[in-house]
C-alpha positions in Angstrom: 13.4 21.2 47.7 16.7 19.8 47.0 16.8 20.4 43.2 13.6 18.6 42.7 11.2 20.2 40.1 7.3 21.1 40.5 5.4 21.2 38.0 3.1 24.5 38.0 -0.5 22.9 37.4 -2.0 26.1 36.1 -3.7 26.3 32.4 -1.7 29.1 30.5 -3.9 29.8 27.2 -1.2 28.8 24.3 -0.2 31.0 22.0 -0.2 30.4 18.7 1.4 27.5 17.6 2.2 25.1 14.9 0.6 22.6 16.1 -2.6 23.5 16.8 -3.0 23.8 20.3 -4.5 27.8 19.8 -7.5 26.0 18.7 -8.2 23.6 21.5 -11.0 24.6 23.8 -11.1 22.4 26.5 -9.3 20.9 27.6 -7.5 24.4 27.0 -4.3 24.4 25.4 -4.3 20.9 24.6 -3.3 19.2 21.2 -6.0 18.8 18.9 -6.7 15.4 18.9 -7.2 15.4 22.9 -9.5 18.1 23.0 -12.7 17.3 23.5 -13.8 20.5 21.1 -12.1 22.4 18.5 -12.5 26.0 17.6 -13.0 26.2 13.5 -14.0 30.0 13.7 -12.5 32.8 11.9 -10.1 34.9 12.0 -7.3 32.9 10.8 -4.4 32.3 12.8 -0.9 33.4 11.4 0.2 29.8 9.8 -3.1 28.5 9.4 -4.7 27.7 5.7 -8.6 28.1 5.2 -10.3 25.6 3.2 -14.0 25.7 1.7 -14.6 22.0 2.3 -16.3 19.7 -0.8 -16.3 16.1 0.7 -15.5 13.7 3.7 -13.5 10.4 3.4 -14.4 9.0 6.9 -12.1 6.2 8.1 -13.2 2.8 7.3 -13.8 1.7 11.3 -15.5 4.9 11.5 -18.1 4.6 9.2 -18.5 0.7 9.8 -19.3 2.1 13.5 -21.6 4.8 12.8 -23.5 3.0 9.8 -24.1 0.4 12.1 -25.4 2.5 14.9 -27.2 4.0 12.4 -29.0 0.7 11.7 -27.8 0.8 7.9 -29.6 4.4 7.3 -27.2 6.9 5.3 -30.2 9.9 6.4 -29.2 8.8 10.4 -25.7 8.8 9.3 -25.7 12.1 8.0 -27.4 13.3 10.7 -25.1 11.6 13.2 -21.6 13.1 11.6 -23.4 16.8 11.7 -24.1 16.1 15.7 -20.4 15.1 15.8 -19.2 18.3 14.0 -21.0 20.7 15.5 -20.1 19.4 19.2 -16.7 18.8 18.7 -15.7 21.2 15.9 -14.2 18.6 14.4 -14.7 15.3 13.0 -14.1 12.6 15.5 -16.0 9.5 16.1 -15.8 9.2 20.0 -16.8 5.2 19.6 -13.7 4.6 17.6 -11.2 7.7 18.2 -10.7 8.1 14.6 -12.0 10.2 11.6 -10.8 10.6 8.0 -9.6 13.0 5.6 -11.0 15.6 3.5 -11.1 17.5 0.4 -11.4 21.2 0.0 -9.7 24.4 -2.2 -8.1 27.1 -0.4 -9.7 30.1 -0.1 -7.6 31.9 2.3 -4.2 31.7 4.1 -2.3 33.8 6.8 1.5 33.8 6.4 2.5 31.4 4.7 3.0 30.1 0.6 1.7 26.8 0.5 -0.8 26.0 0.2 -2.0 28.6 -2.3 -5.2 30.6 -2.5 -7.2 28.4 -5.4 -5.2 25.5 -4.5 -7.0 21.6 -4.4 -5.8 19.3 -1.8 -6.7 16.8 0.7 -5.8 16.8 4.2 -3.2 14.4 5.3 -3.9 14.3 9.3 -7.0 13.1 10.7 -10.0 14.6 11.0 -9.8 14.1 14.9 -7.3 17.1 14.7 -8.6 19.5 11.9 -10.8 22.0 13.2 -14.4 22.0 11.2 -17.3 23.1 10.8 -20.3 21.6 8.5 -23.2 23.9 6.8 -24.7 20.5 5.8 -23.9 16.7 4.6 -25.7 16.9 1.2 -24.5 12.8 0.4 -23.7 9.8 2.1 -21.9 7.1 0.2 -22.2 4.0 1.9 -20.3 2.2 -0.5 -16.9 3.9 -0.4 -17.3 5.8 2.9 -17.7 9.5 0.8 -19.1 12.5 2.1 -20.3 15.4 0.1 -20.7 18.5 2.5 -20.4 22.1 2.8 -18.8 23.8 5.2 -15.4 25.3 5.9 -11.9 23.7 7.8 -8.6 24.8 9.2 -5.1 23.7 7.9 -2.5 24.0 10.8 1.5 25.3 10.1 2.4 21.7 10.7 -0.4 19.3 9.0 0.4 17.5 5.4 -1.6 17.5 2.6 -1.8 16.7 -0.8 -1.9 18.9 -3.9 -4.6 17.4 -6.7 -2.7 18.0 -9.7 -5.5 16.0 -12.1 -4.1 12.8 -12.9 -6.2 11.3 -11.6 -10.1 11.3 -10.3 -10.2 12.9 -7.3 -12.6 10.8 -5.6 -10.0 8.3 -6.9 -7.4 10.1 -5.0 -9.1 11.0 -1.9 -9.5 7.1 -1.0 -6.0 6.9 -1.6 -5.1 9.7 0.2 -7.2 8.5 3.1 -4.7 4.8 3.4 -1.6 6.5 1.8 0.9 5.7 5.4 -0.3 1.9 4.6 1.9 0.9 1.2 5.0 3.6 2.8 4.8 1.3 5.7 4.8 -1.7 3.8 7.8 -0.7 1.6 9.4 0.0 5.0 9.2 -3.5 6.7 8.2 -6.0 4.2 11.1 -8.2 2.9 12.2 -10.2 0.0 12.0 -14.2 1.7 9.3 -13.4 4.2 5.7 -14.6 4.4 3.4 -11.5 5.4 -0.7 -11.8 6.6 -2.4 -9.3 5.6 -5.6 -9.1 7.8 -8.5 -7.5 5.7 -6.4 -8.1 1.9 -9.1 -6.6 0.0 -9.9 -3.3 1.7 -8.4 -0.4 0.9 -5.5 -0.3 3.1 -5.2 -4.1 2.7 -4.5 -4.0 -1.0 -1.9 -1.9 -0.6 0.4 -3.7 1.7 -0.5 -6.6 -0.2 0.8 -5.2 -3.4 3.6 -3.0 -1.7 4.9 -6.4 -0.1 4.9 -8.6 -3.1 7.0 -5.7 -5.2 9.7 -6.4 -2.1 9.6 -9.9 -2.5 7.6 -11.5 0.2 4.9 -13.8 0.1 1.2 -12.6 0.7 -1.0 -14.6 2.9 -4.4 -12.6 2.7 -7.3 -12.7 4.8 -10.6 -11.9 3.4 -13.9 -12.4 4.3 -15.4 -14.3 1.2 -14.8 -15.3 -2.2 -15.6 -11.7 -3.7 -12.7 -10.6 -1.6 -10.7 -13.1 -2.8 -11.4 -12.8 -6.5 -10.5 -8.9 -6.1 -7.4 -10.0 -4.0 -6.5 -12.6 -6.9 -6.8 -10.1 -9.7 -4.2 -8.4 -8.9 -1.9 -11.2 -9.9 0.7 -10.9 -7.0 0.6 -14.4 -6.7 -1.1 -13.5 -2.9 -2.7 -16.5 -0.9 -6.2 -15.9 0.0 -7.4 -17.4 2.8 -11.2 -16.6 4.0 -11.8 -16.4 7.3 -13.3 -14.1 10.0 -10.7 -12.3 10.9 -12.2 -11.6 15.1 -12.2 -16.1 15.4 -8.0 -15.9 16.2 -8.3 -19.7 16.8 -9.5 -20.3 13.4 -7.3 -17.8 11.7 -4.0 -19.8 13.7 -4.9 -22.9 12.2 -5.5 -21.5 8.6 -2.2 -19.6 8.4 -0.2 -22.5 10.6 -1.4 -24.7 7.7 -0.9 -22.0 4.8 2.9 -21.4 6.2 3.4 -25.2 6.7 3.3 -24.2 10.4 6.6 -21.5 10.5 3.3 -19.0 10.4 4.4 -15.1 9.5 7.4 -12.6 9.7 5.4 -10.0 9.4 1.3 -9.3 9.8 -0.4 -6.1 8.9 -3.9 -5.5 10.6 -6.0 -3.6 7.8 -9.6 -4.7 9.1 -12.3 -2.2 9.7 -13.8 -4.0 12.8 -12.7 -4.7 16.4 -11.6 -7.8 18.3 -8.5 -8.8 15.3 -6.1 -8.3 17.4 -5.2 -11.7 18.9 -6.1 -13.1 15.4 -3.3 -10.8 14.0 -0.7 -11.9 17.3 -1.6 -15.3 16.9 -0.8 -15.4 12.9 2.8 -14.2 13.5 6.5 -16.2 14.5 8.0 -15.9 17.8 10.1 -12.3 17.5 7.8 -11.3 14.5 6.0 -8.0 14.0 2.6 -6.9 13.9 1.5 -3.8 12.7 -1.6 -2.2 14.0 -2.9 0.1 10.9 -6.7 -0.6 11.7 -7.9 2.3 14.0 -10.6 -0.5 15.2 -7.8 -1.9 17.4 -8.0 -1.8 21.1 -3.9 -1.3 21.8 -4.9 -2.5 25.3 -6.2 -6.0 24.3 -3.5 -6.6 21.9 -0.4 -5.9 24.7 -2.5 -7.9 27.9 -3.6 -10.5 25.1 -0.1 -11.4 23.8 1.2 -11.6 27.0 -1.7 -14.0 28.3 -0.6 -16.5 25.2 3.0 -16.0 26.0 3.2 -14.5 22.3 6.6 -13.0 22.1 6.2 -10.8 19.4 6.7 -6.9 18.3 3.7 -5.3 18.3 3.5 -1.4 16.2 0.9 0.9 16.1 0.5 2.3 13.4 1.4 5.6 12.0 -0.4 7.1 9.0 2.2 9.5 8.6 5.5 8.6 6.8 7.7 11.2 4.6 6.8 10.5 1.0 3.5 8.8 1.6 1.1 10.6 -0.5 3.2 10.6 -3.3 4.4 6.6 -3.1 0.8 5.7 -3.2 -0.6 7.9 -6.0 2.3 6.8 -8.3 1.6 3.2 -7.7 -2.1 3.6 -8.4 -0.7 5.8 -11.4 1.7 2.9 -12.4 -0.1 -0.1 -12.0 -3.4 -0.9 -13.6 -4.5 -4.2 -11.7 -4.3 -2.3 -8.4 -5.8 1.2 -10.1 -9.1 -1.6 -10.9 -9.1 -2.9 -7.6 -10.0 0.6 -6.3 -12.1 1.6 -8.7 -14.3 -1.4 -8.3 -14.2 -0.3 -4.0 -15.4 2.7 -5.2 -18.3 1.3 -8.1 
């Protein structure tokens, strides 16, 4: 064969790993977010946590799908998240790809010290990859995307969480928790000098990288959707342009932020919308050699690479990553630390 390698096609059931892959049933062996259907049953494997599960925060372009599938009916979308659950053993929209968080106490681990038996935390990976299983949905919250259920879940060796230490509500927390890798991102790119779009300014998410990227310095351009969303996005008194628009017309969002920017347009554009078809808006808002960052999991990656190239947009384009070292703490502490933004999220949450 000349040194050439062949690659033995044969499914080997995985052992146990930190990763998750023990768990996958089919395809088998397969990470967790690629299988079609997780395994949430008992026993424990060694590594893995247990955790008696109290509430859902589905992702904001997951429950924007499924409430409007379900017609604006919180009884159909109850219904809808248990069908999910049960076929996939885990929470994962197959419309948009994406999930949430949850929260939970630990009532059982194997092998490992943290987390704790008794311990409160929220899960810090998706809900696409956390093996679950739902006795029932007892509440739909349409308002702030909350779940109350029953049921149990699986921690993998190698997925973050947070510890709820009480200071402060946790259903205050867990909608944190659920954007946290948003302001660690932000604090990572956004610069003193620079003029940043924020796409969807007053969502979760959206406020913030709009906060994070004022404390660095930069200028906030903020798209919202009407003048409630620019009132909230004013209130925080970052001194953040709001500029309402719809954020899927990316003709009319050029010309707003051409005109807001004095036509130099932005250094940096974060995507925070909970709805497809922003992605050329987004491209078209940014500088030749400027970045856009993808944190909306309503984006079609596809549609943004083939549609920058079809305008001859030479910019960087990120996908983003929910994860970053430090996250979950970064964002608590500036909810701790600053009132104005701590309001903003306790009026999302009425």
């Amino acid at each position: 064969m000349g040194g050439t390698l062949v690659s033995d096609r044969r499914v080997v059931a995985p052992a146990v790993n930190p990763f998750g892959a023990h768990r996958a049933v089919e395809p088998e062996g397969s990470l967790p977010y690629m299988a079609g259907q997780l395994d949430p049953g008992l026993p424990l494997h060694p590594g893995e946590a247990l955790i008696e599960v109290e509430a859902l925060n589905i992702d904001s372009a997951s429950f924007s799908q499924l409430l409007d599938e379900a017609g604006g009916d919180t009884k159909h979308v109850a219904r809808r998240i248990m069908q999910i659950v049960d076929e996939r053993g885990k929470m994962h929209n197959p419309v948009t790809g994406s999930g949430g968080v949850l929260i939970g106490t630990v009532v059982q681990t194997a092998g490992r010290e943290r987390p704790a038996v008794g311990d409160r935390i929220v899960t810090l990976s998706s809900l696409t990859t956390t093996p679950l299983e739902l006795d029932a949905v007892l509440e739909v919250d349409a308002r702030t995307h909350q779940i109350k259920a029953t049921g149990h879940a699986v921690l993998f060796d190698r997925s973050p969480y947070a510890l709820l230490d009480g200071s402060l509500p946790e259903r205050l927390a867990m909608s944190v928790l659920d954007v946290c890798g948003a302001a660690t991102q932000a604090k990572r790119r956004a610069r003193s000098g620079q003029s940043v779009v924020v796409a969807g300014a007053a969502g979760k998410s959206g406020l913030l990288v709009s906060w994070v990227s004022a404390m660095e310095g930069a200028r906030v351009i903020g798209l919202v959707r009407d003048g409630t969303e620019a009132e909230r996005l004013a209130r925080l008194g970052i001194g953040a342009t709001p500029v309402t628009c719809d954020a899927t017309d990316p003709l009319a969002v050029y010309h707003m932020v051409r005109q807001a920017t004095d036509g130099q347009m932005a250094d940096l554009v974060f995507n925070c919308v909970n709805v497809p078809r922003a992605e050329m808006s987004c491209i078209l808002a940014a500088k030749p050699r400027g970045l856009v960052y993808f944190f909306s999991m309503a984006t079609n990656f596809q549609a943004a690479a083939l549609g920058a190239e079809a305008v001859g947009s030479d910019v960087d384009l990120m996908i983003g990553n929910g994860f970053a070292e430090g996250h979950a703490d970064f964002a608590l502490s500036l909810i701790r630390d600053h009132a104005p933004l701590r309001a903003a999220f306790e009026q999302l949450l009425g």
